[in-house]
C-alpha positions in Angstrom: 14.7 -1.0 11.2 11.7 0.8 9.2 10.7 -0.5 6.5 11.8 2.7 4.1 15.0 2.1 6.2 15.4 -1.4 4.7 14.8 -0.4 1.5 16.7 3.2 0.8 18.8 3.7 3.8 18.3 6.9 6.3 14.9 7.8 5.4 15.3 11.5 6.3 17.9 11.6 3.8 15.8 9.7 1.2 12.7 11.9 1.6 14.7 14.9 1.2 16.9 14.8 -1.4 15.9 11.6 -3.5 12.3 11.6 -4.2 10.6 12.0 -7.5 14.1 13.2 -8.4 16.4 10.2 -9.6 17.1 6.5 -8.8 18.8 5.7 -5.9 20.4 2.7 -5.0 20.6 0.8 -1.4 22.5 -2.4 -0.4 20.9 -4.2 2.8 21.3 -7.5 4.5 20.1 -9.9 1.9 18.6 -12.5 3.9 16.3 -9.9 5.2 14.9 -9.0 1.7 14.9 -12.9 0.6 12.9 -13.5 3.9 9.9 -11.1 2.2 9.6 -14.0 -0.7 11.9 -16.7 -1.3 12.1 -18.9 -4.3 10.1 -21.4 -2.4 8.1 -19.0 -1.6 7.1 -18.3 -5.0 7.2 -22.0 -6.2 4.5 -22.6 -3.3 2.1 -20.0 -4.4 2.6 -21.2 -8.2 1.9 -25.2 -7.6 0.2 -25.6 -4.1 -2.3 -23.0 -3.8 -5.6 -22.5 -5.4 -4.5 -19.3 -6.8 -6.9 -17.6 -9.1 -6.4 -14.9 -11.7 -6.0 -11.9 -11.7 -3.7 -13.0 -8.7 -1.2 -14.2 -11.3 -0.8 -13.4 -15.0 2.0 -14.4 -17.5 4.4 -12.3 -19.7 7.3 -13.6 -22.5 8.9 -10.9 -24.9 6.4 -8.1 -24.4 3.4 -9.4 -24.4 0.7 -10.8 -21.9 -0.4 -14.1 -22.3 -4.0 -15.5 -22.7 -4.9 -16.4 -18.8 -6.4 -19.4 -20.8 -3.1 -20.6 -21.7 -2.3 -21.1 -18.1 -5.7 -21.5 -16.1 -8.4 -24.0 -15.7 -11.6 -24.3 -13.8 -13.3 -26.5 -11.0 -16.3 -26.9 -8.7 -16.1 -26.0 -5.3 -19.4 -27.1 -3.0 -21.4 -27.8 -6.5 -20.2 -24.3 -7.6 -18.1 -23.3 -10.7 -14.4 -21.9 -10.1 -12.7 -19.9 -12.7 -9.3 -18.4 -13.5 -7.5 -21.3 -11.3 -3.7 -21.5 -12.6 -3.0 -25.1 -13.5 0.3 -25.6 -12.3 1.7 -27.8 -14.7 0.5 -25.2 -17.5 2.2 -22.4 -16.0 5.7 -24.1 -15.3 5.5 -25.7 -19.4 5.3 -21.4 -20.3 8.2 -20.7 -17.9 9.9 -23.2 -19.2 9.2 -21.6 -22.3 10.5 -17.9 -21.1 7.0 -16.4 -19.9 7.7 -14.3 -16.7 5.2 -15.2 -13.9 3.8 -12.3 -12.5 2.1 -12.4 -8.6 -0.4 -9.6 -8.7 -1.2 -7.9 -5.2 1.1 -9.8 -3.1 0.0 -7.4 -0.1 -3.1 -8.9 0.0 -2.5 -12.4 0.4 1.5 -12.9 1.4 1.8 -12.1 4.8 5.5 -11.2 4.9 5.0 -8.0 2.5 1.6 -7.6 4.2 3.4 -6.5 6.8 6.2 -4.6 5.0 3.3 -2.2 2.8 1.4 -1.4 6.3 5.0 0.0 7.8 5.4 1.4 4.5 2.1 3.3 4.3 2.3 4.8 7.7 5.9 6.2 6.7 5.0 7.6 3.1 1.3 8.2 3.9 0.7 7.0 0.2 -1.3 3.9 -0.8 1.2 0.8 -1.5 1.1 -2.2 -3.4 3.1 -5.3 -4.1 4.5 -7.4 -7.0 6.8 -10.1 -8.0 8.4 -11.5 -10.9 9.6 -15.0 -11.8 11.7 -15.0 -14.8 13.7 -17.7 -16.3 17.1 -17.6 -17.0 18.3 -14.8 -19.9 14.2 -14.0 -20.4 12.6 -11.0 -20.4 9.0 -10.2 -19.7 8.2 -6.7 -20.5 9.5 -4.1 -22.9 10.4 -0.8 -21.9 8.0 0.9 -20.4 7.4 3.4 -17.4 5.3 3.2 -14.3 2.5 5.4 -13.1 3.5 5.4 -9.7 6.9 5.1 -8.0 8.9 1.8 -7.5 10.9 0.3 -5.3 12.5 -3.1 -6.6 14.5 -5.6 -4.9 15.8 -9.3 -6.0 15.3 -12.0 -3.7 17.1 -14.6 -6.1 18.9 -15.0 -9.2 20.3 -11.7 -10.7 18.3 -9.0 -13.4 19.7 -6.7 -15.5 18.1 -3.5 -15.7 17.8 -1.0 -18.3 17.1 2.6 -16.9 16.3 5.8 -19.3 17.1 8.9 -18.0 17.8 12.6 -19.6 20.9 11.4 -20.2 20.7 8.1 -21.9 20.4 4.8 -20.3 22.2 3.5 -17.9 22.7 -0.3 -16.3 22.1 -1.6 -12.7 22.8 -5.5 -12.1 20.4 -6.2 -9.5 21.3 -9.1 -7.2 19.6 -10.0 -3.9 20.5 -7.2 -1.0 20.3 -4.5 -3.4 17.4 -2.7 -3.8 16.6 0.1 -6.5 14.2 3.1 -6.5 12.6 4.6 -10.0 10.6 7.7 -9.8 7.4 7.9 -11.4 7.7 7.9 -15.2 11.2 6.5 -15.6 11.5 4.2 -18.6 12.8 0.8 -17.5 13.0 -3.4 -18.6 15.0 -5.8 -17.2 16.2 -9.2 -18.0 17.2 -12.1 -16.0 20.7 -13.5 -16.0 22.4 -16.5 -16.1 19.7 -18.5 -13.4 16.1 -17.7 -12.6 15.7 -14.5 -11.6 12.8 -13.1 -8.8 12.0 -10.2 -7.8 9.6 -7.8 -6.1 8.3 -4.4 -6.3 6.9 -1.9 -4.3 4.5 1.1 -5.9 3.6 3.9 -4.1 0.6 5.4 -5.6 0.7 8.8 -5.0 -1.7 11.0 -3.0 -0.9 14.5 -4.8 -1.7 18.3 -4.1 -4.1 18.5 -7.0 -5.9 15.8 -5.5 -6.0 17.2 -2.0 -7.0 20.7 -3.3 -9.8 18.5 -5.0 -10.8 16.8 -2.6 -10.7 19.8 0.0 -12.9 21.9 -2.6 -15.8 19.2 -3.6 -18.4 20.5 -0.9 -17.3 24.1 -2.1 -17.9 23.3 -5.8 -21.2 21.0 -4.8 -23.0 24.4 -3.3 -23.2 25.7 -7.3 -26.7 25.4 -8.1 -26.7 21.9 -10.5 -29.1 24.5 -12.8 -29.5 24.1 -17.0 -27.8 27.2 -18.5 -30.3 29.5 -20.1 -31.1 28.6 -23.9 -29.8 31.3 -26.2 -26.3 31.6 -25.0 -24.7 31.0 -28.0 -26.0 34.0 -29.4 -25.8 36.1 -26.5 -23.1 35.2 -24.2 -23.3 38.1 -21.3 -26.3 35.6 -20.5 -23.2 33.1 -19.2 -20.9 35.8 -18.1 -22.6 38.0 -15.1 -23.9 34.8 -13.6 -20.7 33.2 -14.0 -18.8 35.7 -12.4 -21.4 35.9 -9.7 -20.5 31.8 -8.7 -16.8 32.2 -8.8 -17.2 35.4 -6.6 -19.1 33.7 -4.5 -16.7 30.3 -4.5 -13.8 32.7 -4.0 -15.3 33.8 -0.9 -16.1 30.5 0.0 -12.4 28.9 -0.4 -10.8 32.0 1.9 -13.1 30.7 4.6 -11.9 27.3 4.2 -10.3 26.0 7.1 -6.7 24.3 6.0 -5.7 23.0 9.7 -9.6 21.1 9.5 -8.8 20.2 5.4 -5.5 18.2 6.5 -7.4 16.5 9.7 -10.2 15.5 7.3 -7.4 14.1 4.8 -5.1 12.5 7.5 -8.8 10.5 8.7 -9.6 9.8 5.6 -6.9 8.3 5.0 -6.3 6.1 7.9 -9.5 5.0 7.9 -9.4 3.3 4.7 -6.4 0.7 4.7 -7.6 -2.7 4.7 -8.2 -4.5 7.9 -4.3 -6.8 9.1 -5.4 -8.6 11.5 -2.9 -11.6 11.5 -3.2 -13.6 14.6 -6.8 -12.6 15.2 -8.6 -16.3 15.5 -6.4 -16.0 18.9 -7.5 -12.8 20.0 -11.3 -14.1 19.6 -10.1 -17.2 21.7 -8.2 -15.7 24.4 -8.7 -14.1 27.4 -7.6 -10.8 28.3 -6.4 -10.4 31.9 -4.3 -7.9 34.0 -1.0 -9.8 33.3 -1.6 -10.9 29.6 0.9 -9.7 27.2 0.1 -7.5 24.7 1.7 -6.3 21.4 0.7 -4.1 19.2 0.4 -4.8 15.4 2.7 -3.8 13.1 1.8 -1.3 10.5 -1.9 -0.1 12.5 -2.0 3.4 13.1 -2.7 4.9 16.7 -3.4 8.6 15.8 -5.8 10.4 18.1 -7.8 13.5 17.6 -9.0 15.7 20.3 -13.0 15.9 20.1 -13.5 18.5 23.0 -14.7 15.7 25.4 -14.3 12.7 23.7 -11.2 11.8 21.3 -11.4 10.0 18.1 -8.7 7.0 17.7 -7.9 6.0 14.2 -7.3 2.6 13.6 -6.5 2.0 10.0 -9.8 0.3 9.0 -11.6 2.2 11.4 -12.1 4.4 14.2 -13.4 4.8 17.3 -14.3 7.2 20.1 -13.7 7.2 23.6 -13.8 9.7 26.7 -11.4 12.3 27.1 -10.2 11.5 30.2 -8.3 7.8 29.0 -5.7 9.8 26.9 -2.9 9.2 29.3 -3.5 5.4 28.7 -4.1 5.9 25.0 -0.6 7.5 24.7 1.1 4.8 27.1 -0.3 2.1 24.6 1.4 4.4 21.2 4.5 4.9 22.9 4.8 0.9 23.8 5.4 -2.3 21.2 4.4 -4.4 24.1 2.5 -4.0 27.5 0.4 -5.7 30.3 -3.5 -4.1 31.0 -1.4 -3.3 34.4 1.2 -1.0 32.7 -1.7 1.5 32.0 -2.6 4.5 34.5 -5.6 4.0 34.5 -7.5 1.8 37.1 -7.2 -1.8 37.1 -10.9 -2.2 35.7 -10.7 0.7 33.3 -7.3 -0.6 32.3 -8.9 -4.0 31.2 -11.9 -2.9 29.2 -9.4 -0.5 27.3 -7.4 -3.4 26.0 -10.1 -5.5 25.9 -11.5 -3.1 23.3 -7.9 -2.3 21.7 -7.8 -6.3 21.4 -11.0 -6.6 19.6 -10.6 -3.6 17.5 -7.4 -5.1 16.1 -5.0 -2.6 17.3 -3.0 -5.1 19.7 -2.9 -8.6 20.1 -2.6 -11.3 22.8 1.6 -12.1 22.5 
């Protein structure tokens, strides 16, 4: 199962016909969802970790709490810590109604670690990942609306959500298996139920036309001469005009020569090059040894997307990229159509099968199983 799969259903049918359009509702096996992050889970990180700010802020009614209500410091090798959450703080505010919010979670909770890296390869947007703690019949936020997309799904207690729409507000009890989707924009707030209430969400920030149009014109734009207009202007503005119309005849020309095919390659690398390096289970790969029979995997959520460079081929890697010859495709696309292999299932010949996936290994694509 994908992870949009897990969270909406077909995902075919969820690109089409659901996005940016309305929420949309999706009922899955709960004890998968729970297994992203439990209630333990989230006691754990609260009172037996050293987590800092802005890792973790507090909300009650509205309003965001001082992070010195809940936070203390410390000295770590003879040098200062700040923004640690003192434990017994933070429960007392709970205790008290304050929603505990875990900022991030992709960066530091391995379970939706791996659940945004799926997700980002299937969207192709950025993706990030919160949860919220909220005690019984409390509410942390007011209505408000996100700048970004949303999935939400409980993984304990129960939350009532309020969710604003052209035609009035409507009610979704959210319990654990179900999961809910708001477009961008869509005024929400939720309160907990009867027992504690967590849940996570998922944002999708958006990589948009304007911003590809942008981003495909700045070297366009950058060949204007960076020039002072002439002084007297304001008097005689055909000073501005026949010059002006001069660059935008010239940029005009310039954007019909732009190659789109090369603009979307450019995006495509730009953007799987710049994920953050997953590389769970990598102490192993240093300490292991790579032979013809070892079993490898690849990771989950690490791109494999090559790009023909005449003789050589560019492989993008998430974090990275890197280039190899030509003529080791057919093992490159035996390793992207596999989850797991041997250095012996490639095509290649036994020695250039083993320095493939001895580079593979240490570029964090797969890992010793």
């Amino acid at each position: 199962m994908s992870a949009l799969d897990l969270l909406s259903g077909d995902a075919q049918t969820f690109l089409t016909k659901v996005w940016a359009s309305r929420t949309h509702l999706h009922r899955t096996d709960p004890d998968l969802l729970v297994g992203l992050l439990s209630l333990d889970d989230a006691d754990q990180l609260l009172t037996s970790t050293a987590i800092r700010t802005p890792s973790i802020r507090l909300a009650k009614d509205g309003a965001v709490l001082p992070e010195s209500a809940y936070t203390r410091g410390a000295t770590l090798a003879g040098k200062p810590l700040t923004g640690l959450v003192d434990g017994r703080k933070a429960l007392d505010l709970f205790a008290d109604g304050a929603t505990v919010v875990f900022q991030g979670l992709h960066r530091y909770w391995p379970p939706l670690t791996r659940l945004i890296a799926e997700l980002e390869l299937e969207l192709g947007h950025p993706c990030q990942a919160n949860a919220y703690l909220t005690p019984p019949g409390s509410q942390g936020f007011a209505v408000h609306s996100d700048s970004h997309d949303v999935f939400v799904f409980q993984t304990a207690g129960s939350k009532l959500w309020e969710v604003h729409g052209e035609d009035g507000a409507d009610e979704v009890l959210l319990e654990p298996g179900l999961s809910l989707y708001l477009p961008t924009g869509t005024p929400h707030a939720a309160r907990a139920q009867d027992t504690v209430s967590l849940h996570v969400t998922l944002g999708i920030n958006q990589l948009t036309w304007r911003g590809l149009v942008e981003r495909t014109l700045e070297d366009v734009v950058r060949s204007v001469p960076n020039e002072h207009l002439p002084a007297g202007y304001l008097d005689e503005p055909a000073l501005l005009a026949a010059p002006l119309a001069d660059h935008l005849a010239a940029l005009a020309d310039a954007v019909r020569r732009l190659d789109a095919p090369a603009a979307v390659e450019a995006e495509i690398r730009r953007f799987l090059t710049s994920r953050p390096p997953r590389l769970a289970g990598g102490l192993h790969d240093v300490l292991g040894e790579v032979t013809e029979t070892t079993v490898l995997r690849r990771r989950p959520g690490h791109p494999c997307v090559l790009l023909d460079r005449g003789e050589r081929i560019e492989v993008l890697l998430g974090d990275r990229a890197m280039t190899v010859p030509a003529w080791i495709r057919p093992a490159l696309d035996e390793v992207r159509a596999r989850t797991e292999l041997t250095p012996a299932d490639l095509p290649l010949d036994p020695r250039s099968n083993l320095v493939l996936c001895r580079r593979l290994v240490r570029e964090g694509l797969l890992a010793i199983a």
